[in-house]
C-alpha positions in Angstrom: 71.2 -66.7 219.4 73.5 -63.7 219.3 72.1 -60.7 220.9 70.3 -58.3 218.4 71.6 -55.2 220.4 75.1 -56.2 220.1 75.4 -55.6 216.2 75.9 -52.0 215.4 76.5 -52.8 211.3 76.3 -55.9 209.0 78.5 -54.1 207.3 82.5 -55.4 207.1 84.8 -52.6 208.2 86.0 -52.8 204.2 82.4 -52.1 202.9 81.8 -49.4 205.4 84.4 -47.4 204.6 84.0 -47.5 201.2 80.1 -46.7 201.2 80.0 -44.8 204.3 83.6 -42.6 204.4 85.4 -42.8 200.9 83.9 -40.6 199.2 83.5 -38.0 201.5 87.2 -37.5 201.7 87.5 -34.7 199.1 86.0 -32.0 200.3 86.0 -29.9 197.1 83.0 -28.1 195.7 82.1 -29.7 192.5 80.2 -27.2 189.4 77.7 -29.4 188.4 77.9 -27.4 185.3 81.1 -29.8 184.6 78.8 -32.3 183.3 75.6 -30.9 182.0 75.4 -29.0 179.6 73.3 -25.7 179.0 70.4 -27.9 177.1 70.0 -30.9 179.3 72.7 -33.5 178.3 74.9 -35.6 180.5 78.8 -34.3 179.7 80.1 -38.2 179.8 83.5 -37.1 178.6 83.9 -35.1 182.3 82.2 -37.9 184.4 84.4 -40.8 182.6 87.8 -38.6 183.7 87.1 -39.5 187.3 87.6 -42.7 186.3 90.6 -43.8 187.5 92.7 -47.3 186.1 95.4 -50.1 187.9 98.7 -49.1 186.0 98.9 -53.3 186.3 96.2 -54.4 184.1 93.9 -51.0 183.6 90.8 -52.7 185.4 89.5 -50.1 187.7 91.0 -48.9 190.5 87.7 -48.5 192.6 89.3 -46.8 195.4 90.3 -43.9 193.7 87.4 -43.7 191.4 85.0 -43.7 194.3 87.3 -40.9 195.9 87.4 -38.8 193.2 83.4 -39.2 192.3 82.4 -37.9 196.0 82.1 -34.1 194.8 80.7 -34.9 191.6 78.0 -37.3 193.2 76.9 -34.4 195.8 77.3 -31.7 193.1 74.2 -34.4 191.2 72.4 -34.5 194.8 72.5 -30.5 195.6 71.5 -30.0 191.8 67.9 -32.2 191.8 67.4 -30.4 195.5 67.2 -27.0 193.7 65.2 -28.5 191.1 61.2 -28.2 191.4 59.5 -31.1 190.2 58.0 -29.3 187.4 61.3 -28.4 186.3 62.9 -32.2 187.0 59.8 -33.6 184.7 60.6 -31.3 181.9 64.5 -31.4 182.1 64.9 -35.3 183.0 61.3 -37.5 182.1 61.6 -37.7 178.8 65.1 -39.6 179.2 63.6 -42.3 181.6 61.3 -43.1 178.9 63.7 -46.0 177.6 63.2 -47.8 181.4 59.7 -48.3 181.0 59.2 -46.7 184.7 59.2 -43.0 184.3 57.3 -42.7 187.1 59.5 -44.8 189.2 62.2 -42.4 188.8 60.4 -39.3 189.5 59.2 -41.1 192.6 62.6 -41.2 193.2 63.5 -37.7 192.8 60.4 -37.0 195.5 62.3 -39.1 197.9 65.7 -36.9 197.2 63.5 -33.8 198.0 62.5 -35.6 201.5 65.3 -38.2 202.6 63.1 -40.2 205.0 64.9 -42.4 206.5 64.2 -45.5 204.9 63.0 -43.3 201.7 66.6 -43.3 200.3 67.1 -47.2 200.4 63.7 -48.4 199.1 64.5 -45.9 196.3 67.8 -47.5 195.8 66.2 -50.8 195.0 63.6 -50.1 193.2 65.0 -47.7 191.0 68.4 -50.7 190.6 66.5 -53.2 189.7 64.5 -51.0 187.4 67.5 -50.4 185.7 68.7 -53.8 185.4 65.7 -54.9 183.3 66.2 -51.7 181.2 69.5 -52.3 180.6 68.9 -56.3 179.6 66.5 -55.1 177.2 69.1 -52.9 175.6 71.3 -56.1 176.2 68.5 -58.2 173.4 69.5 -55.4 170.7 72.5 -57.4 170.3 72.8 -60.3 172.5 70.4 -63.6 172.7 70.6 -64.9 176.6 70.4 -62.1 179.2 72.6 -62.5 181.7 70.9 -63.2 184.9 73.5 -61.9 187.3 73.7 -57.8 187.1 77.9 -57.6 187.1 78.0 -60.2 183.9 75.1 -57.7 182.3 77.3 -54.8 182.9 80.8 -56.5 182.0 78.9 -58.0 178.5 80.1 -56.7 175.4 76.8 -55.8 173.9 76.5 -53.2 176.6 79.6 -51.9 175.8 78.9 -51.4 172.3 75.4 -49.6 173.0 77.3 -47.4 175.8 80.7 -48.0 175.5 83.3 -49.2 177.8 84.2 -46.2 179.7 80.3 -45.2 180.4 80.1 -49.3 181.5 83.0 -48.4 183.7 81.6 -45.5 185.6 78.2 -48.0 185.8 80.6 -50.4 187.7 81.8 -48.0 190.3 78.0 -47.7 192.0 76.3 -51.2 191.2 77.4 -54.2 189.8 80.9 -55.3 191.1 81.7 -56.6 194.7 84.7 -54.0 194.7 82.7 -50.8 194.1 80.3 -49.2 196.0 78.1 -52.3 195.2 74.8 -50.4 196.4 72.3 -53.0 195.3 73.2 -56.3 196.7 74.3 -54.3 199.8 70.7 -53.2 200.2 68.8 -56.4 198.6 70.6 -58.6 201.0 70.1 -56.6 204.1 73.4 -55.3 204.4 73.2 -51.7 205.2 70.9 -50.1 207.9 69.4 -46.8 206.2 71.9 -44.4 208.0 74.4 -45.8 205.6 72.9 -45.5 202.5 74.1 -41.5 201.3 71.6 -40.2 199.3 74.3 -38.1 197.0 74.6 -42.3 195.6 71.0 -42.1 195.1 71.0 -38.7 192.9 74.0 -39.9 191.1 72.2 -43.3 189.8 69.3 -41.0 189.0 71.8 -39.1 187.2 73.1 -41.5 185.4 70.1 -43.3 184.4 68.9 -40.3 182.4 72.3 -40.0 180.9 72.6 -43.5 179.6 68.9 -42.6 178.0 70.2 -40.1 176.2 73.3 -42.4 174.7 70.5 -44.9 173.9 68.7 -42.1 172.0 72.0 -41.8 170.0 72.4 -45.4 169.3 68.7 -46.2 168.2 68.8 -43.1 165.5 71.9 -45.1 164.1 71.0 -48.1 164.1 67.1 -47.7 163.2 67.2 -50.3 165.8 63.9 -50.9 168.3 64.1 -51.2 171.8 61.9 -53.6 173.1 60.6 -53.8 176.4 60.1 -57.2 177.8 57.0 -58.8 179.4 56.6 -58.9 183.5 56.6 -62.1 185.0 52.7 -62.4 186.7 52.6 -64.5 189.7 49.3 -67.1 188.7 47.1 -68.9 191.0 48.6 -66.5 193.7 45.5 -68.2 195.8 47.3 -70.9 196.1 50.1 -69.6 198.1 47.3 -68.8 201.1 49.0 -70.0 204.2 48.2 -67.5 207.0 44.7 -65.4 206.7 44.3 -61.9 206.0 46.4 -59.3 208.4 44.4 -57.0 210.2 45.0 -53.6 211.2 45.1 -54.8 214.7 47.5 -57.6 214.1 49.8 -55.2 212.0 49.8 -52.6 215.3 51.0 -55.6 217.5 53.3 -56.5 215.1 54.7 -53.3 215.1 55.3 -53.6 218.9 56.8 -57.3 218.4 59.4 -55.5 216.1 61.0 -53.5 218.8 61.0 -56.8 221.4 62.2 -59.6 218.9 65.8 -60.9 218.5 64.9 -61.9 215.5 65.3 -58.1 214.5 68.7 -56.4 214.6 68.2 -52.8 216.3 69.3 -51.0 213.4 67.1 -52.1 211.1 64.1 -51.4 212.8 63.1 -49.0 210.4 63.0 -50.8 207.9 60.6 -53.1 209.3 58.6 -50.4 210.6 58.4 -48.8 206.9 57.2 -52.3 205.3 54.6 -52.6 208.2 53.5 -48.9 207.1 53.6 -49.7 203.5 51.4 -52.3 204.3 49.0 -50.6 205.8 49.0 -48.5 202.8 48.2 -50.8 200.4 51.7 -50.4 198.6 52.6 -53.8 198.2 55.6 -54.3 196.2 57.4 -51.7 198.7 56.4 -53.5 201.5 57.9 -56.9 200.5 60.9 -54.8 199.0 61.6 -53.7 202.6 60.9 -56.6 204.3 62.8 -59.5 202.0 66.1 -58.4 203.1 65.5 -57.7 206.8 64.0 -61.6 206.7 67.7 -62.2 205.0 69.4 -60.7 207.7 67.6 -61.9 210.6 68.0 -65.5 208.7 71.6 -65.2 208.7 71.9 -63.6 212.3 70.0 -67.1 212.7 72.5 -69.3 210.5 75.4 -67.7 211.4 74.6 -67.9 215.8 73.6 -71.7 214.9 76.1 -72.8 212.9 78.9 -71.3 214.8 80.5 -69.0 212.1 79.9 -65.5 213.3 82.4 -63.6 211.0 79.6 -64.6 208.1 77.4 -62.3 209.4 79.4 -59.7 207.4 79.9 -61.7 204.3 78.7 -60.8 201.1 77.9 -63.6 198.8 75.6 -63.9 195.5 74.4 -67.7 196.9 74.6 -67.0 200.5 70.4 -67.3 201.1 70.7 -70.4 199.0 73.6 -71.9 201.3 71.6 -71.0 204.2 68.9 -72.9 203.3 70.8 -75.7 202.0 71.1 -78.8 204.1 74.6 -79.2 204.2 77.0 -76.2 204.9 80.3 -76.1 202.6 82.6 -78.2 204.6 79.6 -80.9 204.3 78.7 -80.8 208.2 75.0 -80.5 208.9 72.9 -77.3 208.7 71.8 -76.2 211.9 69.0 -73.4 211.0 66.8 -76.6 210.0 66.5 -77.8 213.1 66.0 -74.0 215.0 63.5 -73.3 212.1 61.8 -76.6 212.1 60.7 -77.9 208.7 57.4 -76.0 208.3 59.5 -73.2 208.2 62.3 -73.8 205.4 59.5 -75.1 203.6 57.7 -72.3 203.0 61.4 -70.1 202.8 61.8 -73.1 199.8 58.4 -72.5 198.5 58.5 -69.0 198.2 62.2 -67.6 197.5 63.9 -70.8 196.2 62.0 -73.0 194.2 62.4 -73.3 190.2 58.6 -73.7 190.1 58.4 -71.3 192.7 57.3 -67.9 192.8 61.1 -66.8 193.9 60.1 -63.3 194.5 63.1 -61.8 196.3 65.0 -62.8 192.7 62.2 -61.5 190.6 61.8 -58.3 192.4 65.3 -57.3 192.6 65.9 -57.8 189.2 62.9 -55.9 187.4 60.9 -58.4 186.8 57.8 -57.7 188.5 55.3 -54.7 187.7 55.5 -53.0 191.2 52.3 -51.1 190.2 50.1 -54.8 190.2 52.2 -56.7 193.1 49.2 -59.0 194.8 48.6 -58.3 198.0 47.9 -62.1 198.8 51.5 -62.3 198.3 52.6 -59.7 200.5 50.4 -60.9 203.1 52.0 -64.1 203.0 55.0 -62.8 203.7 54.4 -60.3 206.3 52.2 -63.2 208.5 55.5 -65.1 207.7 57.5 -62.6 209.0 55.4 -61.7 212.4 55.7 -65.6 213.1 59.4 -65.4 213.2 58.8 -61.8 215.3 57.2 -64.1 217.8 59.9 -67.6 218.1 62.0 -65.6 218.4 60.8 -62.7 221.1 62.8 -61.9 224.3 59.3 -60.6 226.1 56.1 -61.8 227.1 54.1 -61.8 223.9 52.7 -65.1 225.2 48.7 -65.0 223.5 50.3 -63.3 220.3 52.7 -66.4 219.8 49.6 -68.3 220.6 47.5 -67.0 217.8 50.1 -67.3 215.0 51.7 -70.3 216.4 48.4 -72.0 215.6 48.5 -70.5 212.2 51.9 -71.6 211.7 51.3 -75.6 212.7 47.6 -76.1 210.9 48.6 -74.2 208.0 51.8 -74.7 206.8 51.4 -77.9 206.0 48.8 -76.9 202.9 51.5 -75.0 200.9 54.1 -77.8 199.6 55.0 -75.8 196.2 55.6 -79.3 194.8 52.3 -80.8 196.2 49.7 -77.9 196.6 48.0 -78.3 192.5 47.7 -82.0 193.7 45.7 -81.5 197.2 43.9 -78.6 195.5 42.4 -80.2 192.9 41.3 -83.6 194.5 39.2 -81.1 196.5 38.0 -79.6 193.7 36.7 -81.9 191.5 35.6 -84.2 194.1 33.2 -81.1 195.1 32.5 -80.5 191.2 31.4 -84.0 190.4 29.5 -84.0 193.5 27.2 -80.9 193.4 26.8 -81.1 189.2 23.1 -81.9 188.5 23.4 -84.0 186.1 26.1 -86.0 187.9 23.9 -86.6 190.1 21.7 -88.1 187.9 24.7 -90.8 186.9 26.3 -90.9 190.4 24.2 -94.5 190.9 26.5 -95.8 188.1 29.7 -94.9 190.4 30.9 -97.5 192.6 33.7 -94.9 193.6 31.4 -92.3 194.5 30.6 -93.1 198.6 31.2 -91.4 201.5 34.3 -94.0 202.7 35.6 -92.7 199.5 35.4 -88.7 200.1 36.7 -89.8 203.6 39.7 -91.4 202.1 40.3 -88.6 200.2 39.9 -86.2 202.6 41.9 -87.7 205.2 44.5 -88.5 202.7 45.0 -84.5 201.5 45.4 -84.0 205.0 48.6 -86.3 205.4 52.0 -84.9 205.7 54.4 -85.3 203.2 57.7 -84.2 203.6 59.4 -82.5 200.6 62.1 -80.4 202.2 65.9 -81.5 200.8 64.0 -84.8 198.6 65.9 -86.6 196.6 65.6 -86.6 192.8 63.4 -89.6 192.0 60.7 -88.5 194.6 60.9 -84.6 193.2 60.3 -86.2 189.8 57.6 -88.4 190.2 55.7 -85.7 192.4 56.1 -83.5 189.3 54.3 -86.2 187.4 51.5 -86.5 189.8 50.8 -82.8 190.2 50.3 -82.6 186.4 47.9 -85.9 186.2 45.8 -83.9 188.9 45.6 -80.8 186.9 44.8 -82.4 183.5 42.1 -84.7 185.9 41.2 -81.1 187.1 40.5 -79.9 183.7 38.7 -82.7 182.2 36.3 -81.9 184.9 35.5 -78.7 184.0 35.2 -79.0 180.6 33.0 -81.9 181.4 31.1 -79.8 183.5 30.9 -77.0 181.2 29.8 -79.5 178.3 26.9 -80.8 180.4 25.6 -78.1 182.2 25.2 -76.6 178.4 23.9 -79.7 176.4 21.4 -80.1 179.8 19.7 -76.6 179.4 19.7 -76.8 175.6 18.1 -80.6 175.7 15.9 -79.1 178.6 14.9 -76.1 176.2 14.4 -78.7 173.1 17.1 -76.8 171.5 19.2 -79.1 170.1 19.0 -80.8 166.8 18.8 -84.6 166.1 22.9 -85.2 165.8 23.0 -83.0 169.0 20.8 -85.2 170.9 22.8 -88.2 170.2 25.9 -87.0 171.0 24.5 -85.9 174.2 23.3 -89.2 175.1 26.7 -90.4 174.1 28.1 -88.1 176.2 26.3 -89.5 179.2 26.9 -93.3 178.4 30.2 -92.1 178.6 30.2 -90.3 181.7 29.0 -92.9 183.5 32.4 -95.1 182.8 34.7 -91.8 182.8 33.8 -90.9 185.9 34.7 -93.4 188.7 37.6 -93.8 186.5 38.5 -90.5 187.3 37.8 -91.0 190.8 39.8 -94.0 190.6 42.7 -92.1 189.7 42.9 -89.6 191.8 42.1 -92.0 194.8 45.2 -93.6 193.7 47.6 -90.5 192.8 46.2 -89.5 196.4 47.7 -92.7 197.7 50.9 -92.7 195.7 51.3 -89.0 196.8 51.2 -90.5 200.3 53.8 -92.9 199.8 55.6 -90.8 197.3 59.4 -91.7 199.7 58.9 -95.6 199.0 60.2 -94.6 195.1 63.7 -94.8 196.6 63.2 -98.2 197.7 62.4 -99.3 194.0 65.7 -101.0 191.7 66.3 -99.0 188.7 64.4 -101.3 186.8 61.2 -101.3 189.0 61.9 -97.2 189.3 62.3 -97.0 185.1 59.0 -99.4 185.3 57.1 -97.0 187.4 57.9 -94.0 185.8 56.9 -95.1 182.3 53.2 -96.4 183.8 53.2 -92.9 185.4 53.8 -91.1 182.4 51.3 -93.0 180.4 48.9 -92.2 182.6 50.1 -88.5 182.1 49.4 -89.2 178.4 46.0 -90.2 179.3 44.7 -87.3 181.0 46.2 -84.9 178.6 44.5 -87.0 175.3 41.0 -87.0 177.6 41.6 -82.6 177.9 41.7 -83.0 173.8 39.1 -85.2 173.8 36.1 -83.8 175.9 36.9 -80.1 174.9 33.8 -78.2 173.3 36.0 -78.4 170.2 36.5 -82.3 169.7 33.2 -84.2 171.4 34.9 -86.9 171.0 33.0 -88.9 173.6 33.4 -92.6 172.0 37.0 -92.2 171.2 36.9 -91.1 175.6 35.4 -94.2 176.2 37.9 -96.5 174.4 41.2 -94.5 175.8 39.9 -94.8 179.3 39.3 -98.6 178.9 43.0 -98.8 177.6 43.8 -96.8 180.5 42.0 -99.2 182.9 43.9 -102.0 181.5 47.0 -100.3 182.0 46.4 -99.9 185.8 45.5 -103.4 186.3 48.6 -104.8 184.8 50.8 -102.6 186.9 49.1 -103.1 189.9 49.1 -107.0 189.3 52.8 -106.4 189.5 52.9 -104.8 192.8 55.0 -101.4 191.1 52.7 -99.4 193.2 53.9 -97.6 195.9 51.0 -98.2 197.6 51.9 -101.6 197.5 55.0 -100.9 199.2 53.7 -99.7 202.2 51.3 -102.7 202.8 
């Protein structure tokens, strides 16, 4: 692996100048007077002059515009530097109002009173991809499908209508386009150390934020229009995503020493990572994993790019580039190499978390607003700081030896629970096995289940603990996982409603509460119980087994596969008709009893057929 202390910037001598030097070249005091006016509002006449245009095609000369916006941009910084906060809230809050994260943007004037060193950055990307989901609310006023990437939302039409073009176009020049200043995929990607971030950018977004609130003002008066603001995306059963225990203060303090000895960590981002560590500490979440995505970007492709042999990609900007990096080919179709250095543990949980569909994809869902900062789990960014320190510790040039020992066995027992595509499954076998087990009046029935043994729970046990590999599977196996991850949670909810039903009728029959009809249809519901469930246990000792064998599915004709699939889905149907059927709503206990027997039937026949996959591995 290339030497950590031998990159100075990920930045390409291109990108540096234009961030770092361009516009600084003018050295001309701006009046900041120029484009605000006496009672508050943003002069956009005077900011779109310093526009500048290609005489070819008028698109945007960037160069010049950037040039000529230096002044202006430092005039906006020295401006909110003589401004109390008081006066800022007074002057400026009520036009962050359309963001939905008024407080965000105060937060970031704080930071413009300060400039920590990280401070300017973190600012940066919360208060970008604050704006982004602002701005594709505005974009529903008019349009259907947001765009997901930010330079098609500010090149749409419907923006430019709300705003209008030459507002869009001074938009452009600071986020959004690959030949601006292009300050927030440079900082959600892990381009730019915080030394060359300026914070004059920082004020001017700020700036312009409140400016483009007051336009919106405009527009919703004439249009009687609403702006709607839509809902966050909440990560659920976040519990699920527990690989690596709960940090300690004590780990976080030696991780804060493996920082400065890993390779893994260029030497100019060490801030950064301190900063997350810090935020950690301080129970503010959603900055820490802020911080700390990127900098597991960069150290990725420091990684990728030593690996694969391509160095000049260290400096390469590209929208898909964590997506290619985690891919198993590379784009001239020769192998992957950061597989094999990562190991598969490893991409899986890089898949799990940041590139899955079904995923979580957090570094996609923060950076583009669609998270509530304020509620970010913690589990989550625990996950991904223990994730973080294990990569601290591969890939250390010191002695850390009993550190790497501690999380290295965190890293090999544990991984292996958290397959995105097979967790529900594992999950809920142990779940309901415990449920059916421990119920009372289950116990009372258990006699009636030839399933129900210790060999069984064995099986099932050992079973959940088997390896499956899901990392780069082909379609057919991705699809009939899906399958069997939704059988399990439908099996998983039968049982609690089961449960549920039982416990209830149990007290209330115990009480002599319930009324002649009641009493029958609780004796019905245990007559049934008794045949529902082994079956159930039946099922999921064969999903289990399937799960196993899940690969075999390539080995199947097209006609076998098709076969397969159908009976799979059946059974799907099943479980979902038994979740209508044993609610507290339907009681449908004797209808149960029939669909299972059907269901029965069903497995028979295809097992008598040998389209199990099972049956392939014997």
């Amino acid at each position: 692996m290339a030497s950590s202390h031998t990159v100075t910037t990920c930045l390409s001598p291109p990108v540096h100048y234009v961030i770092c030097k361009l516009g600084f070249e003018k050295k001309d005091a701006y009046d900041i007077n120029n484009i605000l006016s006496e009672n508050g509002e943003v002069c956009w006449q005077a900011l779109t002059e310093h526009v500048c245009y290609l005489e070819s095609d008028q698109s945007v000369d960037y160069i010049k515009s950037i040039r000529s916006l230096g002044p202006v941009c430092e005039s906006v910084n020295l401006h909110f530097k003589s401004l109390t906060k008081e006066k800022f809230v007074i002057q400026y809050a009520l036009w962050f109002h359309w963001t939905n994260c008024t407080e965000l943007f105060v937060e970031v004037f704080d930071v413009l009173q300060h400039t920590q060193t990280t401070g300017v950055a973190l600012a940066l990307m919360k208060l970008t991809s604050c704006l982004e989901r602002a701005l594709g609310d505005v974009y529903l006023l008019i349009g259907k499908d947001c765009p997901f990437l930010l330079r098609d939302l500010l090149a749409s039409e419907q923006l430019a209508v709300v705003f209008g073009q030459a507002v869009m176009d001074v938009l452009r020049i600071f986020i959004g386009s690959p030949y601006g200043l292009n300050l927030r995929n440079v900082l959600w990607h892990g381009f730019a150390s915080p030394q060359e971030i300026p914070a004059k950018y920082c004020a001017m977004l700020l700036f312009l934020t409140a400016g483009l609130g007051q336009l919106l003002q405009m527009y919703l008066l004439q249009t009687k229009c609403v702006l709607v603001h839509r809902p966050y995306v909440i990560f659920v059963s976040s519990e699920e995503l527990d690989v690596f225990p709960d940090l300690s203060h004590e780990a976080l303090s030696i991780a804060e020493e493996l920082v400065k000895l890993s390779s893994f960590v260029l030497q100019t981002m060490i801030p950064f990572w301190m900063s997350a560590l810090t935020a950690f500490k301080q129970s503010r979440y959603a900055d820490c994993v802020i911080l700390l995505l990127p900098q597991l970007e960069v150290g990725l492709r420091l990684l990728f790019t030593t690996t694969n042999k391509c160095p000049n990609r260290l400096l390469t900007a590209e929208v898909k580039f964590l997506s290619k990096m985690l891919a198993k080919h590379l784009d001239n179709e020769e192998v992957n190499q950061l597989p094999a250095v990562l190991e598969e543990p490893s991409m899986e949980l890089l898949w799990d978390f940041l590139n899955h569909q079904e995923g979580p994809r957090i570094r996609d869902r923060l950076s583009h607003g669609e998270i509530n900062l304020e509620a970010f789990p913690r589990e989550v960014a625990n996950q991904i700081v223990a994730f973080a320190i294990t990569l601290l510790c591969r890939f250390s040039d010191e002695d850390v030896f009993a550190f790497k020992v501690e999380f290295n066995i965190i890293l090999s027992e544990d991984f292996f629970q958290l397959f995105w595509m097979l967790n529900p499954t594992l999950e809920s076998l142990t779940f309901l096995t415990a449920d059916f087990c421990g119920n009372e009046v289950f116990l009372q029935v258990k006699d009636y289940d030839p399933v129900n043994s210790v060999l069984t729970e064995r099986l099932l046990i050992e079973l959940c603990e088997t390896r499956v590999c899901t990392l780069y599977s082909p379609r057919p196996v991705l699809e009939i996982l899906a399958i069997l991850r939704k059988i399990s949670a439908q099996c998983h909810q039968v049982s609690e409603q089961v449960i549920a039903s039982t416990e209830l009728r149990y007290k209330r029959w115990m009480n002599r509460n319930l009324r002649s009809r009641q009493r029958h249809n609780y004796l019905r519901m245990l007559s049934s119980i008794k045949f529902l469930s082994p079956v159930l246990r039946l099922i999921l000792v064969m999903i289990t087994l399937e799960l196993v064998n899940v690969h075999l599915v390539c080995k199947k004709n097209q006609f076998d596969y098709q076969q397969y699939l159908k009976f799979l889905k059946s059974l799907l149907q099943y479980t979902e008709n038994l979740v209508t059927y044993t609610s507290l709503e339907k009681n449908k206990w004797d209808e149960t009893t029939e669909l299972t027997n059907k269901a029965l039937i069903k497995i028979r026949k295809i097992h008598d057929r040998k389209l199990m996959l099972m049956q392939l591995a014997t």
